[in-house]
C-alpha positions as CSV (number, residue, x, y, z in Angstrom):
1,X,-128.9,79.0,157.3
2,X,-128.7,82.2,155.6
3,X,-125.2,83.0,154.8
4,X,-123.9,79.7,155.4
5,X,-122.7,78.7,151.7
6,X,-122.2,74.9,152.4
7,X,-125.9,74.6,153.2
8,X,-127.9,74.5,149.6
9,X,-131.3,73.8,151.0
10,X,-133.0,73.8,154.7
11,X,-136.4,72.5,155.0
12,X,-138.9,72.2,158.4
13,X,-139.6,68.9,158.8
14,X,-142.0,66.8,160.9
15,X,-140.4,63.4,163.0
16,X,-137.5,62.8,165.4
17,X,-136.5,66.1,164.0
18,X,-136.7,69.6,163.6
19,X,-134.4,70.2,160.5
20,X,-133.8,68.8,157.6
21,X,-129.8,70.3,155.9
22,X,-128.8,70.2,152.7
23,X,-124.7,70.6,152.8
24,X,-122.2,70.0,149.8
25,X,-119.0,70.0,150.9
26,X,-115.7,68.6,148.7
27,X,-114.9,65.4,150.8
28,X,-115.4,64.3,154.5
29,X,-112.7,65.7,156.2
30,X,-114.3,69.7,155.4
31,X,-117.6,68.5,155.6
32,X,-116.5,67.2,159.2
33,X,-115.0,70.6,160.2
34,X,-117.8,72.8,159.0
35,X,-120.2,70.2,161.0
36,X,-118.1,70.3,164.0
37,X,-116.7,74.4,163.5
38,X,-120.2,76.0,162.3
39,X,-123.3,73.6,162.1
40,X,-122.3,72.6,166.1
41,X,-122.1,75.8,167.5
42,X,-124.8,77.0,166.1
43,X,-127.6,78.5,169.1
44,X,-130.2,75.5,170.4
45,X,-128.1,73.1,168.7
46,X,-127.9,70.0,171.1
47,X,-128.8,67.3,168.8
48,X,-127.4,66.7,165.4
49,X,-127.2,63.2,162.9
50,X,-125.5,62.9,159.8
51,X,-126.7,60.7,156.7
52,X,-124.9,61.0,153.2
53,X,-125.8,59.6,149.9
54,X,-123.4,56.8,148.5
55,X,-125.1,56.4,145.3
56,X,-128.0,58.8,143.1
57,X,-130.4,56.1,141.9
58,X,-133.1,58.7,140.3
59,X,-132.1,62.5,140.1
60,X,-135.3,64.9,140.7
61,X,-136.0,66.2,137.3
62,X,-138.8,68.7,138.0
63,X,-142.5,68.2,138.7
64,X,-144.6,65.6,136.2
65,X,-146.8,67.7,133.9
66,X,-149.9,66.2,135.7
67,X,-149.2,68.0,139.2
68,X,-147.2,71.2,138.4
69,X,-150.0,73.3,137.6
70,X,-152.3,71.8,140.8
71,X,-152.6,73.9,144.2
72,X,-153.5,72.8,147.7
């Protein structure tokens, strides 16, 4: 995802997928072509699902104080 400006975060994930995107994109219609155009065509691509947020109910606003200094 390196070099692909739209995507803001990428993250390895665990389920019915591989791949988690994070994409920004100023309405539907460009987020549609860089979906169909770039994310698409990208190699061992043959499965792709879309899910957008309609509504931010709680923002993330950094760890709690109580967990940011613990390690696994």
């Amino acid at each position: 995802m390196i070099g692909l400006d739209e995507v803001v975060a990428c993250y390895s994930i665990a389920g019915d997928a591989d791949f988690l995107l994070q994409v920004v994109s100023p309405d539907l219609d460009a987020y549609a072509d860089f979906a169909m155009s770039t994310l698409r065509r990208l190699p061992r691509i043959k499965e792709m699902q879309t899910t957008f947020v309609l509504k931010e109910i709680k923002a993330f606003d950094g760890l709690p104080l109580r967990f940011a200094g613990k390690r696994t």
